[in-house]
N, C-alpha and C positions, 0 to 999 in steps of 0.2 A: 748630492747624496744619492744614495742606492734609490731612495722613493723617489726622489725629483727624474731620477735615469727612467724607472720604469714605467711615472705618469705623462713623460713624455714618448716611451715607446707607446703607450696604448693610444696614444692623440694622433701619434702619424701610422701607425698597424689601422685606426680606426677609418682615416683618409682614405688609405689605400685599400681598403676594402670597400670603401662607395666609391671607387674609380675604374675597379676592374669587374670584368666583365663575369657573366654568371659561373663561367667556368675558366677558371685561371690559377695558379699557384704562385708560393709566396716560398721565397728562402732565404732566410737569417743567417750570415754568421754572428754568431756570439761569443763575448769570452765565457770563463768559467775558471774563476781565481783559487785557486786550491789554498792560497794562504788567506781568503776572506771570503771561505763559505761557498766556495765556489760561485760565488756571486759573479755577475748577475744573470747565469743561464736559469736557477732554479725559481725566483722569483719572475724573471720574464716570461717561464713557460706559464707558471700558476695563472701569470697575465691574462695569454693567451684563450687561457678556459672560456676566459668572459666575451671571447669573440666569436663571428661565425665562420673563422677558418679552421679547417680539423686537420688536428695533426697524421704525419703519413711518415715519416721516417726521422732518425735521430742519429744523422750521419757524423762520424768523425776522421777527419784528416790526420794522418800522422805525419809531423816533421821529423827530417830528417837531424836537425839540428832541437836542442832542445834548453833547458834552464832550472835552475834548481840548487838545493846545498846538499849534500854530504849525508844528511838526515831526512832524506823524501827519496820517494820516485820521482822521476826527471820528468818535468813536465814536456811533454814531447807532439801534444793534440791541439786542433783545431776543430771546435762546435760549427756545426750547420743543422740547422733546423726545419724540415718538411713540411710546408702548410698547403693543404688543397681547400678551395670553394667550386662547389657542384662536383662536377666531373670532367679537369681538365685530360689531354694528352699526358701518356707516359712513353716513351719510344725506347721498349727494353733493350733496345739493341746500344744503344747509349753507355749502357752498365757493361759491356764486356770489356776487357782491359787487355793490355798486349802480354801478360802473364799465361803462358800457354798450361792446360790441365795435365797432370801427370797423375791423378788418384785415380784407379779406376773399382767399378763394381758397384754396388747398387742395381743388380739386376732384376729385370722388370718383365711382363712376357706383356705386349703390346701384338694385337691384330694374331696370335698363335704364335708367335715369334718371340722367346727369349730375348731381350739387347741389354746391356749394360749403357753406365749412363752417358759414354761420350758418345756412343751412338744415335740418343733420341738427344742429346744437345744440340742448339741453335747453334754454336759456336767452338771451335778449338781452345778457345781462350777461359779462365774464370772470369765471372761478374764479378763486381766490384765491391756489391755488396751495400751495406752501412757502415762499412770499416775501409777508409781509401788508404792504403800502402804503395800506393803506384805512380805518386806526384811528386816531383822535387820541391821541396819549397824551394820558393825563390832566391836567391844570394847573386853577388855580385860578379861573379863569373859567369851568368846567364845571360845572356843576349835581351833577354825579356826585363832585367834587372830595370827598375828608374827607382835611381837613387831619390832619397827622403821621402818616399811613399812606404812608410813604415808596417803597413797594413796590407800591402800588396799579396794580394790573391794570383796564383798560378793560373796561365793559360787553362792549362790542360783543364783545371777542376769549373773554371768559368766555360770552358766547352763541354763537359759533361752534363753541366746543369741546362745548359743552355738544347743541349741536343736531345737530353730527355723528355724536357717539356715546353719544349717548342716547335714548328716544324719548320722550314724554307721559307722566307714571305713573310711571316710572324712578326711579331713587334716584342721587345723584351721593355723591359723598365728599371729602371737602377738609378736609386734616390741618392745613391754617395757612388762619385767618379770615380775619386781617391786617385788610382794610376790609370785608369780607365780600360782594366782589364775587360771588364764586361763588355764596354764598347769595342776593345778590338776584336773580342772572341767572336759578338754577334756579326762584326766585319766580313770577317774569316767564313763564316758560316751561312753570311746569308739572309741573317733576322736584320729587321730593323731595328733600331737601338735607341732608345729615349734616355740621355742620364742628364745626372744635373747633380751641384755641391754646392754649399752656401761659403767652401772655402773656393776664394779665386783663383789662388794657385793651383790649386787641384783639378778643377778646369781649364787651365790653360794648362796643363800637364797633360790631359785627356784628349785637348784637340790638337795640340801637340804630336803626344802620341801616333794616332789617326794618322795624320797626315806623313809622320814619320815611316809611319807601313808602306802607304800608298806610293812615297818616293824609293824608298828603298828597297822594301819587304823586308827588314826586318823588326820584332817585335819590342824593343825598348832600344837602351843605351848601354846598358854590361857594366862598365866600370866609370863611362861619362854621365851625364845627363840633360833634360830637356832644355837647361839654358847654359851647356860651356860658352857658346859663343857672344854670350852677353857678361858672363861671368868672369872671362877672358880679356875684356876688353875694358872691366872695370873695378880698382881696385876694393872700391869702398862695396861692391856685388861679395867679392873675395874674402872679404874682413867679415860679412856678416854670415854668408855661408859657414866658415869655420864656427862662428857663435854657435849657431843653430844646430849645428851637428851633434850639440854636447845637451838640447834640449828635450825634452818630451815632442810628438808631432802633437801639431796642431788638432782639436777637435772639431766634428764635422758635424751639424746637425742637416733635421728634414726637411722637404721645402714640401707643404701642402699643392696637391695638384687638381686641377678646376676641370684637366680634358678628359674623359673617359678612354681608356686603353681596352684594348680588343684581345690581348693577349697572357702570357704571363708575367708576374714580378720576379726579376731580379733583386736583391738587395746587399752586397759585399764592402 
């Protein structure tokens, strides 16, 4: 039920807030069901009140691909959620996008000198904002693609998060592997990576993964996945795969953590 969903996000939000350190950040995707109340982003935020992380932004993803009937707006967004403890790192340079500015004006006089605003910008590009339009969701023609990780999060937005509030060296944390986005992003990037799933497959999909970069470079499987060659070689693998394609994915819960982390939380 919706109570049972959100008294178990306050038990592991509660964890993870005596595990990390004074200054660290926390990011949530969550859904928001417009055909049930948009549950459960609006009750998990209320959660939230009761804790000591303070919200800092209220990001949403847009797919490119989306769902819906005939009688609604197309549901076409993905929730992420902002949480900071103390005062962690923000690395604004993270937010700019490969979207180049073309508005100009807003002029300003700085030091006696008139400029308009691309000239005091940091960057050629716009920031990103709290509204991301600049990520592919993921589909099967992506390289990055691993098929039955239903929940898979994009590189790109797992390096944004990763690069604004972390630095080089840094340790990230990500309580669900799922395709193990995060882990390859921090790869990529440089952080160290702590993840963990209570589903097994989902972890051997993550180490998987990993190791998949490391030989090849590249980032998933596109249109195969992490066990064709065992899947290949077994019919009764074959028979169940097709099953499962036709069901809901599997549900992933938290696993409470004992070690103290130094740096920020990932959560996807």
């Amino acid at each position: 039920s919706l109570g049972e969903f959100v008294d178990w996000c306050r038990n592991w939000v509660a964890n993870t807030g005596r595990v990390l350190a004074k200054d660290a950040s926390l990011y949530v995707w969550i859904g928001a069901d417009q055909s049930e109340g948009f549950q459960p982003l609006p009750d998990f935020m209320v959660m939230m009140r009761e804790t000591d992380f303070r919200p800092r932004s209220f990001i949403t993803m847009r797919n490119q691909r989306g769902y819906g009937t005939q009688k609604n707006w197309m549901a076409v967004r993905q929730e992420l959620l902002y949480y900071v403890k103390g005062s962690p790192v923000f690395n604004v340079e993270a937010e700019f996008t490969d979207i180049p500015k073309i508005l100009r004006g807003y002029y300003k006089e700085v030091n006696g000198v008139v400029t308009e605003n691309l000239e005091r910008s940091k960057s050629d590009n716009i920031r990103a904002g709290n509204v991301w339009v600049d990520i592919q969701q993921v589909f099967y023609r992506m390289e990055e693609n691993v098929n039955g990780c239903y929940a898979q999060k994009p590189l790109k937005s797992c390096e944004r998060i990763i690069r604004a509030s972390s630095n080089p060296g840094d340790l990230v944390l990500d309580f669900f592997a799922h395709s193990g986005s995060t882990l390859l992003a921090s790869e990529i990037l440089g952080r160290h990576c702590y993840t963990m799933d209570l589903e097994p497959v989902f972890c051997e999909i993550a180490i998987r993964r990993l190791e998949h970069f490391r030989g090849t470079g590249k980032t998933g499987w596109q249109h195969s996945n992490p066990f064709a060659t065992e899947i290949a070689a077994d019919s009764e693998l074959q028979s169940l795969v097709k099953v499962q394609t036709r069901e809901e994915p599997a549900k992933v819960a938290a696993v409470p953590l004992t070690e103290k982390c130094r740096q920020p939380l990932l959560f996807s």
